[in-house]
N, C-alpha and C positions, 0 to 999 in steps of 0.2 A: 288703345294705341299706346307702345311702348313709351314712345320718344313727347307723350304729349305736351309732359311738366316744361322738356327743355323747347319747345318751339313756341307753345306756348312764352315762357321768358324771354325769346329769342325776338316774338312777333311785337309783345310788348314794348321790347325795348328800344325796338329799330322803329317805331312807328311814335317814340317820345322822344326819342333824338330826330329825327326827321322829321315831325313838327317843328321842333325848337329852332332847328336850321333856317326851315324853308318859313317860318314864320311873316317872313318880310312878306312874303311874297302872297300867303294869304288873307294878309291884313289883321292878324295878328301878334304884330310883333311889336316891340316895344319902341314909342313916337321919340329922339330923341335919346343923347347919353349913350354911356354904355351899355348894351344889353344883358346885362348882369343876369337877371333871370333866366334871359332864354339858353347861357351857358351852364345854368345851373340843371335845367331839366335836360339838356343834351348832355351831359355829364352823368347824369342820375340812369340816364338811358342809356347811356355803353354801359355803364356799369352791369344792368340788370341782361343787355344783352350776355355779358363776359361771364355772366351767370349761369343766362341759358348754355352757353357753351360748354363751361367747365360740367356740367350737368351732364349735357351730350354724352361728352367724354369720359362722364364715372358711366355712363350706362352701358358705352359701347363696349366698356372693357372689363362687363359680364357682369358687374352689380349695378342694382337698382333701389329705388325707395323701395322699402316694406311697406304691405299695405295699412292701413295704419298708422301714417308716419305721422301727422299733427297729432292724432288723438294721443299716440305714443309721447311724445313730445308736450304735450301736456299735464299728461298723467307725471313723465316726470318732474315738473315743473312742483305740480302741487304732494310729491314725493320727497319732496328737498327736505333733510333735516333743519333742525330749529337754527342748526347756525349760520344754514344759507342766509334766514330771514334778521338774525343779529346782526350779520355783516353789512348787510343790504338800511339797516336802520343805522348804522353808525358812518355807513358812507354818505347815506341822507343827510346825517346830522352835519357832520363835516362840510358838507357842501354847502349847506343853509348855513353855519355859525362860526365857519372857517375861509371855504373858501372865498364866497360870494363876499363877505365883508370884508375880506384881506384885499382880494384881488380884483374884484368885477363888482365894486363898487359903485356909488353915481360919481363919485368924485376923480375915480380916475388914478388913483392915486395908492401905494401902499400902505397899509393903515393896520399894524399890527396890534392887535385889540393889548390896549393898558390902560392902567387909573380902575380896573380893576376890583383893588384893593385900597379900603380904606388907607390913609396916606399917616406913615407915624412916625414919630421922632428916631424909635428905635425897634429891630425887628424884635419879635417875645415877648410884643406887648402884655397877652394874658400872662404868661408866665411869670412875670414882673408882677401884674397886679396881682395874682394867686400868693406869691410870696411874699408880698408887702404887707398885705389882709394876713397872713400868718402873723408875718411879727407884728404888728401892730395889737392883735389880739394875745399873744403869751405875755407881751411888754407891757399890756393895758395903758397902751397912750391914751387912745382914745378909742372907741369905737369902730371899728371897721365898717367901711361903704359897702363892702360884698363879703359873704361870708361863704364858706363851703361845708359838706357835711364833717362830721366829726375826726370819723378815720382819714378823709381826704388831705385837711388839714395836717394829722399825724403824719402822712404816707408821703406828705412833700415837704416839712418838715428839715429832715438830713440837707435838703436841697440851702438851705440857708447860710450851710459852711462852705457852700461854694460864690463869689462876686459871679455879676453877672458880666460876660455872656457864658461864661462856664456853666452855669445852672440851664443856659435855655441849651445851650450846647449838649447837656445829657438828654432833657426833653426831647431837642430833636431826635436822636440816637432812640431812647424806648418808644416815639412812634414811628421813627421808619423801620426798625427790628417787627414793630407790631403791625406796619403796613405789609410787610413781606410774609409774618405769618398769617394773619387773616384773609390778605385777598390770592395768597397762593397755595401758603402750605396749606391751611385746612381747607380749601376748596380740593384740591387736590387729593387729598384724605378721604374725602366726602365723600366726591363723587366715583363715576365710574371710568376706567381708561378711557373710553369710546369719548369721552366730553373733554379729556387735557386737550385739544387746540382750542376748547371754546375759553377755558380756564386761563391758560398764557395768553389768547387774545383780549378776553375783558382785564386781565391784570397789564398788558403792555399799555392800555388804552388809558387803563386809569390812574396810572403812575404818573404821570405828566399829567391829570385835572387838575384844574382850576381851583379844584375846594381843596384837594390836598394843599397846591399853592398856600392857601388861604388858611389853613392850619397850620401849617409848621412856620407862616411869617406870625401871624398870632402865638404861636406856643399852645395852642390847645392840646387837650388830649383826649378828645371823642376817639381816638382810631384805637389808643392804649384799654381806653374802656372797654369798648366794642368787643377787641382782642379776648378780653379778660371771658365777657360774652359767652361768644363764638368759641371759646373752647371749652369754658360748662358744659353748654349744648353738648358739644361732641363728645364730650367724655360720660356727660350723663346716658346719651346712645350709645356711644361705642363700649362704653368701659364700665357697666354696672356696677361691679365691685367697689368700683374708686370714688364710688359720688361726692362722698363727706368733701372730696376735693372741689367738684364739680359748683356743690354749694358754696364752699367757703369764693372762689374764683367770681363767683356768681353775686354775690354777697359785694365784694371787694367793687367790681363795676358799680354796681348800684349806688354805692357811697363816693366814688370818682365823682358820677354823673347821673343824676337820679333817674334818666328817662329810662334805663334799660331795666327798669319795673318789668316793665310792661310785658318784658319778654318770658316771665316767669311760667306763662302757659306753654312756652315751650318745654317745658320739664313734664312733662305727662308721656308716659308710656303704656297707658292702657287705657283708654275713654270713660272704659264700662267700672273701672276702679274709683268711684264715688271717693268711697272713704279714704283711701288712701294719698288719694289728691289733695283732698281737705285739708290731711294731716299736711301734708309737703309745703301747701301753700303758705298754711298756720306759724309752720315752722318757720320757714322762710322769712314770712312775715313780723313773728316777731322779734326773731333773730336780727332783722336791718332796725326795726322801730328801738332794739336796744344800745344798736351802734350809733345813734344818732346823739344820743348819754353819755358818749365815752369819754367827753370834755366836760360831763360834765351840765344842770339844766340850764345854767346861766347859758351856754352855750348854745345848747338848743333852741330857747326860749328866742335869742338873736338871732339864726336859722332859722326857725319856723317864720320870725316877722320878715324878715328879707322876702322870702320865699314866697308869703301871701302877699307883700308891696309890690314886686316884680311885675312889669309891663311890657310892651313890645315897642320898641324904638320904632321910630317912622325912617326904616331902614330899607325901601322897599326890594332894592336889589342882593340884599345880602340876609332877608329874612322871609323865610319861605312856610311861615307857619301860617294857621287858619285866621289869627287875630289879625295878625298883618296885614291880610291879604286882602281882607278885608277893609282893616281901619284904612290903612292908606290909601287904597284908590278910593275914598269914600263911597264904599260902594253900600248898597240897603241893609239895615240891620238885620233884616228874617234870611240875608245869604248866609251870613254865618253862623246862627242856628243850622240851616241847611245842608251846611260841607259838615259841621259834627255831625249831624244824624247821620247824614252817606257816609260817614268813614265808619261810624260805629255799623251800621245795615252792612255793609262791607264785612267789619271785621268777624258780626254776627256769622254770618253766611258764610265766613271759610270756617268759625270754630265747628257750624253745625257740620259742615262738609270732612271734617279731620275725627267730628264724634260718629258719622255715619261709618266714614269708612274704619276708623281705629285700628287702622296700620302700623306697623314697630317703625320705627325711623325716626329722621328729620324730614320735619313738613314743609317744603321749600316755602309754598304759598300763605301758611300761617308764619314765617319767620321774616318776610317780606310785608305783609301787614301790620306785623309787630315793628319791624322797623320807622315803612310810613307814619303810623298813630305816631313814634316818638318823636319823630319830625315834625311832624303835624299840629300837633295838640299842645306842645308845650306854647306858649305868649311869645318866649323869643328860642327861635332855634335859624341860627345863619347857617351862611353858606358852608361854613367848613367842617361841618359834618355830614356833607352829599358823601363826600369816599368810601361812605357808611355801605351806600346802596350797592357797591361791587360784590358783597357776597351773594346776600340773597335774588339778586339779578343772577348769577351764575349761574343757582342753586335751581329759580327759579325754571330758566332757558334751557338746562341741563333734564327737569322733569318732566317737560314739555317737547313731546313727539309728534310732529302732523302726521307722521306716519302713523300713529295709534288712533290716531281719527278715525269714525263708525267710517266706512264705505258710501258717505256722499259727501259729494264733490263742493256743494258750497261751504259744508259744514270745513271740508280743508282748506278753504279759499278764506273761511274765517279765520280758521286761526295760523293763517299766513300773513294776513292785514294785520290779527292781535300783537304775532309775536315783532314784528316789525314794527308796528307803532310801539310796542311797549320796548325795544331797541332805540328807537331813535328818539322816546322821552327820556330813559336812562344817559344814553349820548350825549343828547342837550346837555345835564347838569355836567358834563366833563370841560365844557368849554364856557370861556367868560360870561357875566352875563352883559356886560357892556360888546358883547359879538351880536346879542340879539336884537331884535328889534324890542320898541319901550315896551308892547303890549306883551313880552313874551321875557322880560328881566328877572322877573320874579321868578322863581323855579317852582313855586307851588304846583303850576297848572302841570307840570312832568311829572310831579307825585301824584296830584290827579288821576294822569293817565294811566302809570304804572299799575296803581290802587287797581281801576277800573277793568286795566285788560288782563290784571291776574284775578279776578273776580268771575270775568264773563270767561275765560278759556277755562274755566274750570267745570262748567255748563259743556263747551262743547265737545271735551276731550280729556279719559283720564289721567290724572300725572301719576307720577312714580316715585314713590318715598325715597328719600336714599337712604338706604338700609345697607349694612356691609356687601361688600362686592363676594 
């Protein structure tokens, strides 16, 4: 029967409206009040009748459903590119950390999430105490409470012929120059045309986070470092010839902010090249071990102690490392054993998956790990270096196709859940943590997630280096 779908909807709908109606009369209808429900199914029921109608009327006038049309309709569903499934986890997040807490609250009331942020006399606070521990250390008043690597100290230095807020007033100026080039121009570079809306969207979204907030009223400079990073990396791919630069850039972070160590396995452009790795790292290696001298061993000597004293505040909403995370909710000693070995199984498991395949490129999912571990692992790492995670989320969502999924259907239903849960934990860290609820302040458990779901999609579906376009 042609006309089935629409009489079908037709018989439905006239037969839910007219229950709802005649309700009274069968003894089914609501004792008392207004009958609020039974307007609501009479309502539900023209609707679905106005359905059937307009149905009617696509068939009479010579088209019909294809045969096919759910199953078709679902295929495209699980056909959607990855950014279907970012968008869909950042309007998740928003809803849960934005909306519902701002507007539809228990209280009833507008309540636009602040206190946020530690509360300080004046903004730039790091950048004040960065240049204070300078001169205090050339001056030899006394001993400084915090110390930084050697070149760091040098590199901020100049900054001392400026009164403040001139001095934090530059700072801000080299990380939003460096917020601009790491989370747009070299994503942009990176990737491929096909992925610039994913690119402009994660970079509109995370211009306005909360961790950025959180850095530039501190004066930090995770994003300047990062920066320095993320354009080794790419010039070490893109630009063979140029390395010596690649190093030196690479080099230069590490001594900013020591976690971007860790990244050093990004420098490999051939798996199966043993020896030459070794050398790279060697060098590498000792080339920072010698910067660290450049003031000089007394200097060192007061660096290295800092550095092993070094503990993690009972900070819990502005420190999202493994010691934290731990210490503060008091939670069992053998859990934090625990989360290191998973991040290390983890990070195991993408190095073996980058030495199987040894692909030419950037490894979105190894550069994403090496991020996590430096969040993770260090005793204290706050919030204000989450703005970290806009690249390799891009990198990551950009090499990740459910369309490249083997041809069955759950295995794309996975990684439709993966890349959407792994959206709306990256989203979370974009908005306060005082939006969240207490069990969810912390940001740890969204590096969790991330960790976890670029781990397992990597099981169910191959990614795609990015390698020049």
């Amino acid at each position: 029967m042609k006309n089935r779908y629409p009489v079908l909807l037709i018989a439905l709908g006239a037969v839910l409206a007219l229950l709802s109606i005649f309700a009274d009369f069968i003894g089914l209808g609501q004792k008392g009040g207004v009958p609020a429900l039974q307007v609501i199914w009479a309502e539900i029921g023209v609707l679905i009748v106005l359905l059937g109608v307009g149905l009617f009327i696509h068939q009479r006038n010579g088209t019909s459903l294809p045969s096919g049309f759910l199953r078709g309709l679902v295929e495209q569903v699980r056909d959607q590119p990855a950014f279907t499934w970012v968008v869909l986890g950042f309007l998740l997040a928003c809803l849960a950390f934005y909306i519902f807490p701002t507007f539809l609250n228990p209280e009833h009331r507008f309540q636009y999430a602040s206190g946020y942020l530690p509360p300080r006399e004046n903004i730039g606070f790091d950048t004040r105490l960065t240049l204070d521990h300078i001169r205090v250390w050339f001056m030899g008043e006394r001993e400084p409470k915090y110390i930084f690597p050697a070149l760091s100290s040098v590199l901020f230095t100049p900054l001392l012929l400026l009164r403040y807020p001139a001095n934090f007033f530059v700072v801000t100026g080299f990380t939003l120059a460096s917020y601009l080039i790491l989370n747009l121009l070299l994503p942009l570079l990176i990737t491929k045309r096909e992925h610039r809306a994913l690119v402009f969207f994660i970079f509109a979204a995370s211009i306005f986070s909360y961790g950025l907030q959180f850095e530039l009223e501190t004066g930090q400079f995770y994003t300047i470092a990062m920066t320095l990073t993320a354009a080794a990396i790419y010039i070490f791919h893109r630009h063979p010839s140029y390395r010596i630069f690649a190093y030196i850039l690479f080099s230069i972070s590490i001594q900013l902010k020591v976690f971007p160590a860790i990244f050093v396995v990004m420098f490999v452009d051939d798996w199966r090249d043993w020896k030459g790795i070794l050398k790279r790292f060697i060098a590498l290696g000792l080339a920072n071990f010698a910067l660290l001298f450049l003031l000089g061993y007394s200097y060192f000597a007061v660096f290295l102690s800092h550095l092993i004293d070094s503990g993690a505040a009972n900070e819990l909403p502005y420190n999202h490392s493994i010691y934290a995370f731990v210490t503060s909710l008091s939670l069992p000693g053998w859990l934090e054993g625990f989360l290191y070995a998973y991040f290390f199984l983890c990070f195991i498991v993408i190095l073996v998956r980058a030495y199987v395949r040894n692909e030419k490129g950037i490894d979105a999912a190894l550069w994403m790990a090496c991020l996590i571990g430096g969040l993770m692992l260090p005793a204290i790492s706050h919030d204000y270096n989450l703005p970290l995670l806009a690249v390799p989320f891009i990198l990551v969502m950009s090499a990740w196709n459910v369309r490249d999924v083997r041809d069955v259907p759950w295995m794309k239903v996975v990684s439709m859940l993966l890349i959407t849960a792994a959206s709306f934990a990256y989203s979370a860290t974009l908005f306060p943590s005082t939006a969240r609820p207490a069990w969810l302040e912390n940001s740890f458990l969204f590096l969790f997630v991330l960790l976890t779901a670029v781990v397992v999609l990597g099981f169910v579906q191959q990614p795609i280096n990015h390698e020049g376009h």
